[in-house]
ZAKEBA-830857 format. One record per residue (C-alpha): residue in one letter; x, y, z. Coordinates in steps of 0.02 Angstrom, whole numbers, padded with zeros to 5 digits, always signed. Each point is the difference from the previous one (the first is absolute). Layout:
BEGIN
aXYZ
...
END
This chain:
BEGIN
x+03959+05311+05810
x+00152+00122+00046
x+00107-00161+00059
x-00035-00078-00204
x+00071+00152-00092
x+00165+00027-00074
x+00120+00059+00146
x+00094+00098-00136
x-00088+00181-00013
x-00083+00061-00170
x+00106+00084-00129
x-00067+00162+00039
x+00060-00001+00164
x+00172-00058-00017
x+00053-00066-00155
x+00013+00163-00113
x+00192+00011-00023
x+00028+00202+00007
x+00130-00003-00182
x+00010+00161+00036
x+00111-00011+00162
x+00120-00102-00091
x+00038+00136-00144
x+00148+00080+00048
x+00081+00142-00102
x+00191-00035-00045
x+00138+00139-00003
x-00066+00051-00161
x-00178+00028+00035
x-00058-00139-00070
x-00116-00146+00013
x+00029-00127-00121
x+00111-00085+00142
x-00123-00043+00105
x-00142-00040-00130
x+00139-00111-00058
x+00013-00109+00170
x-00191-00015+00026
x-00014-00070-00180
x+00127-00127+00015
x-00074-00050+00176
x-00136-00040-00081
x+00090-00089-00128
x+00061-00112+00083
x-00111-00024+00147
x-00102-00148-00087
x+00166-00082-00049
x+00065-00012+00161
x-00154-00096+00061
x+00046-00170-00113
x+00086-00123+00085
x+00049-00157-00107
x+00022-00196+00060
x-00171-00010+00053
x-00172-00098-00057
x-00100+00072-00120
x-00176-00031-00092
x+00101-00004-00187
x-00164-00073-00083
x-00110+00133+00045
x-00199+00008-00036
x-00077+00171+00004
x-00143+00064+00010
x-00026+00226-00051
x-00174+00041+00090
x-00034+00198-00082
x-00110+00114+00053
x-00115+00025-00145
x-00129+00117+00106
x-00043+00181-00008
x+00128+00046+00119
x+00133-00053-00149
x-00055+00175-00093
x+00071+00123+00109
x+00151+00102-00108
x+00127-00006+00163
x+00105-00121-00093
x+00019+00071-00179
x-00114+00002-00114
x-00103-00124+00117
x+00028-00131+00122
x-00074-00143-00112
x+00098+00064-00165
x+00173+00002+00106
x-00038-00156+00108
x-00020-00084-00181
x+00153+00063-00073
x+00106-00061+00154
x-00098-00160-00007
x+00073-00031-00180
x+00199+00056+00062
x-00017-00100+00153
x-00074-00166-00079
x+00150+00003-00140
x+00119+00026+00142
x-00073-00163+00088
x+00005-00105-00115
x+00186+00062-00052
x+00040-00027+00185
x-00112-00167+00009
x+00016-00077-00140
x-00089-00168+00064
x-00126+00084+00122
x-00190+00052-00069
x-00113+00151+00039
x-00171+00024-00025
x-00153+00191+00018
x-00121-00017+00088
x-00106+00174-00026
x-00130+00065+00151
x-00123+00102-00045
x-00200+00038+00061
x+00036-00103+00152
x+00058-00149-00098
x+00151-00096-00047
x+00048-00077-00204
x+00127-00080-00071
x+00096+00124-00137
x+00144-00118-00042
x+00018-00192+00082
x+00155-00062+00065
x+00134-00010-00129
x+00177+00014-00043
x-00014+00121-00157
x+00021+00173+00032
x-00084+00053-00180
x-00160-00084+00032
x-00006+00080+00169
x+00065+00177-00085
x-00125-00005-00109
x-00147-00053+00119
x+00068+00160+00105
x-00020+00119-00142
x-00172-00064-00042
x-00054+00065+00157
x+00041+00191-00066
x-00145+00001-00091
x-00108-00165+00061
x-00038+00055+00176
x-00128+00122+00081
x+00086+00061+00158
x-00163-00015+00090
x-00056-00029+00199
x+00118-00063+00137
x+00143-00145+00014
x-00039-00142+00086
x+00153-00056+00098
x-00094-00183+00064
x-00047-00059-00177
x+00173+00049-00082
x+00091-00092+00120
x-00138-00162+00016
x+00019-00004-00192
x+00181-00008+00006
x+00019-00118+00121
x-00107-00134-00098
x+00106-00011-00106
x+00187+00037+00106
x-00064-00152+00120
x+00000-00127-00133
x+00202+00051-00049
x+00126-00139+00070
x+00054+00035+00176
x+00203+00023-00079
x-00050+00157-00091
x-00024+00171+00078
x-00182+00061+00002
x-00019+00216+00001
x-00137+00134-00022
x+00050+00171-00026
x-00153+00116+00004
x+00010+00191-00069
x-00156+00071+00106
x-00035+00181-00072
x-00153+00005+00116
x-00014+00042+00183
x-00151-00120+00022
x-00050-00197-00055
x-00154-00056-00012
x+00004-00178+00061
x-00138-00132+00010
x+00060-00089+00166
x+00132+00035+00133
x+00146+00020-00084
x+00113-00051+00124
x-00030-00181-00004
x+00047+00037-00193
x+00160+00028+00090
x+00003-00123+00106
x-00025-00127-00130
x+00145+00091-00112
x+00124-00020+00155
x-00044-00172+00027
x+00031-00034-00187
x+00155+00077-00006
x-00048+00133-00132
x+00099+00166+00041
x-00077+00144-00034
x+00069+00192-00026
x-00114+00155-00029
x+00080+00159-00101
x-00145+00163+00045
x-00007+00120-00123
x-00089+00099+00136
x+00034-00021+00171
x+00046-00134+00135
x-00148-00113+00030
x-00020-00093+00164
x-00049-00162-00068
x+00122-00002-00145
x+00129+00023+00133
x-00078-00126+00100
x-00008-00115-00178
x+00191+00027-00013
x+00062-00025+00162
x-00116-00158+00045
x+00065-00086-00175
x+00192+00056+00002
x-00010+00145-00138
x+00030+00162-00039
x-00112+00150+00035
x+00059+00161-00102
x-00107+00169-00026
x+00054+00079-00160
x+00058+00189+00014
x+00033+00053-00208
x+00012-00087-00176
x+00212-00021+00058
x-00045-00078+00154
x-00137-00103-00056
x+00104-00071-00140
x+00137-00037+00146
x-00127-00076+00129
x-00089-00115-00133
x+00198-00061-00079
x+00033-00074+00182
x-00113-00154-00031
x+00101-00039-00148
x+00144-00113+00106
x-00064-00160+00067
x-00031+00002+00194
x+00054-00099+00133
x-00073-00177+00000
x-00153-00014+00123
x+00009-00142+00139
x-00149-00096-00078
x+00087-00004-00183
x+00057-00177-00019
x+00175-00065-00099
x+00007-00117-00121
x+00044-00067-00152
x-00056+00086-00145
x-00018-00075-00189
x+00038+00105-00130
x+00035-00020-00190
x+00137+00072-00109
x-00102-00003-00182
x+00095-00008-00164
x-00021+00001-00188
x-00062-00166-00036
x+00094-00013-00186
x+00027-00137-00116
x+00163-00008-00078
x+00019+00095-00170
x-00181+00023-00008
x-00120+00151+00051
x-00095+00018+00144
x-00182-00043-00028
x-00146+00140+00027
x-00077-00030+00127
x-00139+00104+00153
x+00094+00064+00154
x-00118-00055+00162
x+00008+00171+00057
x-00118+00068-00114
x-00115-00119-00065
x-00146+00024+00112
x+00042+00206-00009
x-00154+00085-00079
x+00110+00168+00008
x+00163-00066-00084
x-00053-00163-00107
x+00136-00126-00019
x+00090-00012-00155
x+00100-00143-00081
x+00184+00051+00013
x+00175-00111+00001
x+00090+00064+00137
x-00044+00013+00180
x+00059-00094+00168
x-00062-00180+00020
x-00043-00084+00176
x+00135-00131+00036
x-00136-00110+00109
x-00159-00013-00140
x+00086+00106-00155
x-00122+00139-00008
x+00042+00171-00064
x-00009+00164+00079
x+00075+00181-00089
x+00062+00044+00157
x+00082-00048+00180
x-00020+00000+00157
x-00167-00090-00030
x-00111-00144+00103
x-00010-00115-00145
x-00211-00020-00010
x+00037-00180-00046
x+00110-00072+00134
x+00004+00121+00135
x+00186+00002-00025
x+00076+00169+00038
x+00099+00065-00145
x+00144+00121+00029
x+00174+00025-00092
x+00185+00021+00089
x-00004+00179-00019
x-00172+00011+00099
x+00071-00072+00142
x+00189+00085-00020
x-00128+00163+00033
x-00115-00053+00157
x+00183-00086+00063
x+00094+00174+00035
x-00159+00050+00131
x+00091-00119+00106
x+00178+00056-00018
x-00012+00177-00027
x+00165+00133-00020
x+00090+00007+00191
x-00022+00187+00029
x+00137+00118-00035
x+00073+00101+00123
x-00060+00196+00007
x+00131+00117+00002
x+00054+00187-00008
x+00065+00045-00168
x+00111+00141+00098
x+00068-00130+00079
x+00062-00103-00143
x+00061+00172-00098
x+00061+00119+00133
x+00007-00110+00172
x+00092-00142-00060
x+00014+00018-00177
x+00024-00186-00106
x+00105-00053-00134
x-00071+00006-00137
x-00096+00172+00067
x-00192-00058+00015
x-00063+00133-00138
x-00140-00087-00090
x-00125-00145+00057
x+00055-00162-00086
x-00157-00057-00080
x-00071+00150-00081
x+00159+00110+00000
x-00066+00159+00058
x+00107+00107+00074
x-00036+00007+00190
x+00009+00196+00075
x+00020+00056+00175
x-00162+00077+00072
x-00123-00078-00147
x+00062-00177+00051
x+00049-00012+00176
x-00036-00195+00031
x+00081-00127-00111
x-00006-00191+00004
x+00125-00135-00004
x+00004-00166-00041
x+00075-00116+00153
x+00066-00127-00141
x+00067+00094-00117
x+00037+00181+00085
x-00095+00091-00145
x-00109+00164+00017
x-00152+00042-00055
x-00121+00128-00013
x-00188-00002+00110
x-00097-00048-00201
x+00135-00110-00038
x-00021-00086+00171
x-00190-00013+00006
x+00011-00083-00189
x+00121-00136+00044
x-00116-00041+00134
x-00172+00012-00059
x+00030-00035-00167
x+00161-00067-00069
x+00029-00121+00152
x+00187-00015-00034
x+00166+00100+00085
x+00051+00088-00180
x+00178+00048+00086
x-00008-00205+00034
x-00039-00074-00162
x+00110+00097-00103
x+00160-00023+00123
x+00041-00175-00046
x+00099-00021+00187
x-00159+00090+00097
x-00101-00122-00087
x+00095-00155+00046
x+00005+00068+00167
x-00194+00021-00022
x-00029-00174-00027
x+00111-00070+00123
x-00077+00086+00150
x-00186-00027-00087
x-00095-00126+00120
x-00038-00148-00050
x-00213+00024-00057
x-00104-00155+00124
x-00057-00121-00140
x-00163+00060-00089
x-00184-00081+00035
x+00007-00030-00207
x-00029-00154-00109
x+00055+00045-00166
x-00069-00117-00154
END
């Protein structure tokens, strides 16, 4: 049993990072130095761990499993697990779809040692919003999780998605036990054989066979420490991961819909497909709207599955969006601001970070970065936005000969698996 465990020791025994030896005092007294460092560490720790030019699962299918048991009441996260898990739940499902555009995501809740479908898989992030905040006042935090039936109900439906798209679970386990029917780990087996990867967040404590889950299926396994780190731990699953070996690549059919317009003349009113067998939002007859190029049928709103044709609907920017996973900003270079004002000062002096234009002081800022292409400095927020968020050099796209120099050393992308109609 010894030769099966982890070889890394627990947490408690080595992993505690003593902060405390890192403070130093400065020649003033003062702390705000050191605080300073460990902060932007930790900054940038995450962003140094993306590489780009690699495969990744861009259409993406989801699956939340939460912890809807008893254990989800304890007020360690404020005001309660549940309430904070839910109000993450809603910031990270707007971030995944704003990152995904053409991926879907579906809740499944567990609860009195069984396993239901909150939302089903879908590429609208209100419907799955609103099925989240439902649950605020819907659910009876009752009994204990059941880790076997959240995962078999999952993968009924994850093992009928095409073999080209990348199949996930993420489960938020509150609970220190799971009540399954059967052994779960031929649930696990059959999830690794699949190809479904699985990651666990614990809002309590590291549990062996969620680690065991994670490892055996290529995910994540993170136990949450605070609200702040919590927030952090569950934002990592927003980026795409690596292709598995068992995800297949092929040509994929998509649609581009349009306005379907007669000259000079209105558009009809007509039902969007999306909500016409909707008992919460009934469909109403309305002019515009995006119509399927393959069958014609109208929809209110894109990326959709069109439920007549099976064709997948997207628009250019959707895909300009899941495209920059793939070719993300090269890194800029860290470097001492004492350096670049006192060492070997630069003409012009480096006084204020390009993008934002703050003004950059010795002993609050001590680490700058530049740009390789177009020798510009910014500042640690200005450097995490361009690369989490913004996705573009600002030094290079407002220099018009860094940005020709941009595009001439860009690689060339290797042709898409795409079939555009």
């Amino acid at each position: 049993m010894a030769d099966e465990e982890d070889p890394k020791e627990y947490r408690w025994e080595t992993g505690y990072e003593k902060t405390w030896e890192a403070i130093k005092e400065d020649d003033d007294g003062l702390i705000e130095g050191s605080v300073s460092d460990i902060i932007q560490k930790a900054k940038r720790k995450r962003q140094a761990m993306k590489r780009g030019f690699s495969k990744l699962g861009m259409m993406r299918h989801l699956y939340v499993l939460l912890d809807c048991s008893e254990a989800m009441t304890v007020p360690d996260l404020k005001p309660t697990r549940f309430i904070c898990s839910l109000k993450l739940l809603e910031l990270f499902i707007e971030e995944f779809f704003d990152q995904n555009p053409i991926s879907q995501l579906g809740v499944i809740a567990m609860k009195a040692k069984r396993a239901e479908k909150i939302s089903e898989l879908g590429g609208s992030s209100r419907k799955h919003i609103k099925a989240v905040h439902a649950l605020n006042n819907g659910v009876q935090l009752v009994g204990e999780p059941s880790l076997q039936n959240g995962l078999e109900l999952a993968l009924k439906t994850l093992r009928l998605i095409p073999q080209h798209a990348s199949r996930e679970i993420l489960v938020i386990m509150g609970s220190l036990t799971s009540c399954d029917p059967n052994d779960v780990h031929l649930t696990i087996e059959n999830l690794k054989t699949e190809g479904v990867r699985c990651s666990v967040l614990s809002l309590s404590a590291e549990i062996r066979i969620c680690k065991f889950l994670c490892t055996e299926t290529g995910g994540l396994f993170g136990a949450v420490l605070d609200d702040a780190h919590y927030k952090d731990q569950l934002l990592q699953h927003i980026d795409p991961p690596q292709a598995g070996n068992q995800q297949e690549f092929s040509l994929i059919k998509m649609g581009f819909p349009h306005g379907k317009t007669e000259s000079g003349k209105e558009p009809p009113l007509t039902m969007c497909m999306c909500h016409i067998d909707s008992a919460d939002e009934p469909a109403k007859l309305t002019s515009g709207g995006y119509h399927c190029p393959q069958c014609y049928s109208k929809y209110c709103e894109l990326p959709v599955e069109c439920s007549a044709c099976g064709l997948t609907l997207a628009s250019a920017p959707h895909l300009a969006r899941s495209y920059h996973h793939l070719f993300p900003v090269p890194h800029f270079t860290e470097l001492p601001l004492e350096q670049l004002q006192v060492q070997e000062p630069r003409d012009p002096p480096v006084s204020n970070c390009y993008a934002c234009q703050k003004t950059l002081v010795l002993g609050t800022d001590k680490m700058v970065y530049e740009c390789g292409a177009c020798q510009q400095v910014f500042c640690i927020d200005c450097d995490i936005f361009i690369h989490e968020t913004l996705h573009s050099c600002v030094g290079c796209t407002t220099i018009p000969a860094s940005a020709q120099s941009l595009q001439a050393r860009k690689p060339v992308a290797p042709p898409h698996s795409l079939s555009v109609i």
